[in-house]
Structures are given as structure tokens and as C-alpha cells.
C-alpha positions as CSV (number, residue, x, y, z in Angstrom):
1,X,23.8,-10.7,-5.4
2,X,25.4,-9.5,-8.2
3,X,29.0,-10.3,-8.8
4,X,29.8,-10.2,-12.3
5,X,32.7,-7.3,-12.2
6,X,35.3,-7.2,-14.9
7,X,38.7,-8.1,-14.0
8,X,40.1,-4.5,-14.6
9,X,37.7,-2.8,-12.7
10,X,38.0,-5.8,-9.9
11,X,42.0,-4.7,-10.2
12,X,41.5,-1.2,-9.8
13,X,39.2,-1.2,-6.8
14,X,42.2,-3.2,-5.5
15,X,44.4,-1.2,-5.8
16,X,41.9,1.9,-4.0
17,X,41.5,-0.3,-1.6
18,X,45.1,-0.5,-0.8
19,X,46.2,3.1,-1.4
20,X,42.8,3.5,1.2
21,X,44.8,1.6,4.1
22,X,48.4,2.5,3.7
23,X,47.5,6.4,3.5
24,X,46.1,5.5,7.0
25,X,49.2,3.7,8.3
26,X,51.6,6.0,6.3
27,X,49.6,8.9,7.8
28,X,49.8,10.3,4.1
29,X,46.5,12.4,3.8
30,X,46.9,13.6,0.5
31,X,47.3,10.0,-0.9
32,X,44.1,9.6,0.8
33,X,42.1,12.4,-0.5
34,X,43.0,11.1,-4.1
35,X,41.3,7.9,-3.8
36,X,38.0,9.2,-2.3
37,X,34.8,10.1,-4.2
38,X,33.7,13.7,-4.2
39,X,31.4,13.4,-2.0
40,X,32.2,11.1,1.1
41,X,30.1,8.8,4.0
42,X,31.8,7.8,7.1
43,X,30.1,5.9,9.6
44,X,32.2,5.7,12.7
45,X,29.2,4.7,15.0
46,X,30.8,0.5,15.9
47,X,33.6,2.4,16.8
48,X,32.0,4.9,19.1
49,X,31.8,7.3,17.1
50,X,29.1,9.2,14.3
51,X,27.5,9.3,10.6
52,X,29.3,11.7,8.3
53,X,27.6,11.7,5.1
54,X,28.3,14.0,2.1
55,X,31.9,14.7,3.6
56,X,34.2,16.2,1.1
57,X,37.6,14.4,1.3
58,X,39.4,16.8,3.0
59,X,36.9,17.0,5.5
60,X,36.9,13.1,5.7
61,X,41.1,13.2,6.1
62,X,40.5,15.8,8.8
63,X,38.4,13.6,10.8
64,X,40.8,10.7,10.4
65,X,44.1,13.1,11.3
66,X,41.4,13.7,14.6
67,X,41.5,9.8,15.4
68,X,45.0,8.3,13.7
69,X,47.3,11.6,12.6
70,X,48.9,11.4,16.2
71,X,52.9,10.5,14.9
72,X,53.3,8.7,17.9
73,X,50.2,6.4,17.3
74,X,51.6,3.4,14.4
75,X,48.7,1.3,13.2
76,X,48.3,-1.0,10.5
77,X,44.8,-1.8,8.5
78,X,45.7,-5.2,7.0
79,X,42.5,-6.0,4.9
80,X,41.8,-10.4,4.4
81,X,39.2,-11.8,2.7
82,X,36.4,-10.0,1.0
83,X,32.9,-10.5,-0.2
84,X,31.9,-8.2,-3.6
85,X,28.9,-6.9,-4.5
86,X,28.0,-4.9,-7.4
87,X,25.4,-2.8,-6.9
88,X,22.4,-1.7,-9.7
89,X,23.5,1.5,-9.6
90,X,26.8,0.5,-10.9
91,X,28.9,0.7,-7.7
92,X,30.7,-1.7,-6.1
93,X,29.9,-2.6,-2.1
94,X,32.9,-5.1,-0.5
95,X,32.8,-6.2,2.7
96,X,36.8,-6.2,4.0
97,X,37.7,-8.6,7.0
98,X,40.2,-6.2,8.6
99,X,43.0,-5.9,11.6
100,X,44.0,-3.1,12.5
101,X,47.0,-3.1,14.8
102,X,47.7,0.1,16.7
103,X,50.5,0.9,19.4
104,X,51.3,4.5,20.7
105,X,54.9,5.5,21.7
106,X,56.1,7.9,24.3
107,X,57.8,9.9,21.9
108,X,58.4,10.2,18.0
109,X,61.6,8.3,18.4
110,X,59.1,5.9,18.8
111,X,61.7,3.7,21.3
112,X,59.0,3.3,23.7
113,X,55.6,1.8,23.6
114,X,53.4,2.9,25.7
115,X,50.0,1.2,24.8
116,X,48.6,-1.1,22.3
117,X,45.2,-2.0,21.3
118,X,44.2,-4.2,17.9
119,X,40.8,-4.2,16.2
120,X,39.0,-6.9,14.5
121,X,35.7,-6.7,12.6
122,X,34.9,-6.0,9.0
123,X,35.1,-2.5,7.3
124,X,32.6,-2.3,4.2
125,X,33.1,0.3,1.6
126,X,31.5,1.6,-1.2
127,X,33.2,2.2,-4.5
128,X,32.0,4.1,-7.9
129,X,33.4,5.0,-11.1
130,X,33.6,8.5,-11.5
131,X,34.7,9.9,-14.8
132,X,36.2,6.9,-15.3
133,X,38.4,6.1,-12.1
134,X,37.4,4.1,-9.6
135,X,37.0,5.8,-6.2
136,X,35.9,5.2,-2.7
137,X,32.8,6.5,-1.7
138,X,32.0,5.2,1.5
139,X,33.3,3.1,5.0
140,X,31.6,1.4,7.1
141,X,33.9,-0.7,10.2
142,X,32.1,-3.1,12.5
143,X,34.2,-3.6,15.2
144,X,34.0,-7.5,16.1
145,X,36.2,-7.5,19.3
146,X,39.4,-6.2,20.2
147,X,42.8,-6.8,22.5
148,X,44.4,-4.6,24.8
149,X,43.2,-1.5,25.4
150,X,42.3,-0.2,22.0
151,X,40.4,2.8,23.2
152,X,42.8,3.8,25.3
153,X,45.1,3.7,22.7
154,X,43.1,5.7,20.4
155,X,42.8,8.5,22.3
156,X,44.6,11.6,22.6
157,X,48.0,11.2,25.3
158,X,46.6,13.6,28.3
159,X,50.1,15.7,27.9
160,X,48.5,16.9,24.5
């Protein structure tokens, strides 16, 4: 395993990394759609859900507003340690131990909570240079456990 990465390019795929998980908690799509690749693979299937492949990154921001755009549904994707790989092909695969707290309100005063559910696993993504920026061209979560009632959380309130 390959892990000789130069410390700018170690720094910038940081720095995607982060901009990745706060668009997600700060439900700021747009953010999000600037630090994906062109072309985009999503594999939801721990999480009960599918394989996207060659998604474009507003298709990939649409399937996330689908799953976390809810305003009353907070999360945060708090990303620990990390194991790096760079790949032949010049990409960069990194495996991120990741929580992800989520609680849903009643409202968007967000006063009230009415459920909670936290996730625990690893999320592995792929990274590659394009035209010279680094950009995220693939995730992968594993869901190791969770507590409360994380799908129940997830899912759509049945007054929608």
C-alpha cells in the first residue's frame, strides 16, 4: 500500500474532505456539488440503500437532499482517524472512521426533538486530481452499528 502523498495534496484532500461533511450538516448543496468529481459513485447499499455510479453531482446532491435535506433532520458527520491509500492510477482511497449524529425536530424551530438515531462505521471515498484540484470521486459508508432509532430517524415524518 502505497502512501507516499505529498503534504499539499495530503492538505487539500483535507480540506475536501471537510467541505464534503459540513455541506451535509449545513445542508448547503452547492458547497457540495463543488467538491465532487464530474462524474460521481455512491454506494448506499450498508445503509439500506443502492449503487449509483457515474452520477453527476447534482444528481448525487439530489439523492442526498432525498435522505438528509429535511430542515427538521440536524446531523453531524464528524470524520476520526483515517487510513490513506494512493492508488496507481493516481487517486487517493481513505478509509474515514465516521459518526454521524442525527436528531429530527417537530418543527423548524427546531424546539422539539422528536427522534434520534447516531451512526457508526467507516465511510471510504475516493479522491482524484482533476485539472489540478482535488475532488471527491466516490463514497462508500459501512455502517458498523448504530443507537436509537437511526432509521426511523432517517426517514421521511408521515405528515410529509
Amino acid at each position: 500500500m502505497s502512501t507516499d502523498i505529498p503534504l499539499s495534496d495530503y492538505l487539500s484532500i483535507r480540506n475536501v474532505a471537510f467541505e464534503w461533511a459540513e455541506s451535509y450538516d449545513t445542508k448547503d448543496w452547492g458547497r457540495l456539488r463543488e467538491c465532487l468529481a464530474p462524474s460521481v459513485r455512491l454506494d448506499f447499499r450498508s445503509l439500506r440503500g443502492v449503487l449509483h455510479e457515474n452520477l453527476t453531482p447534482e444528481e448525487y446532491s439530489t439523492i442526498l437532499i432525498g435522505v438528509i435535506g429535511d430542515k427538521r433532520l440536524k446531523t453531524q458527520h464528524f470524520l476520526g482517524g483515517a487510513q490513506w491509500e494512493l492508488l496507481s492510477d493516481g487517486s487517493v482511497r481513505v478509509a474515514h472512521q465516521i459518526r454521524v449524529a442525527h436528531q429530527r425536530y417537530a418543527d423548524e424551530t427546531l424546539a422539539e426533538v422528536t427522534n434520534k438515531g447516531h451512526a457508526h462505521g467507516v465511510t471510504t471515498h475516493w479522491y482524484k486530481k482533476i485539472d489540478g484540484v482535488w475532488k471527491l470521486e466516490g463514497v462508500a459508508p459501512r455502517l458498523e452499528f448504530s443507537e436509537y432509532d437511526l432509521f426511523g430517524t432517517l426517514a421521511p415524518p408521515k405528515d410529509d
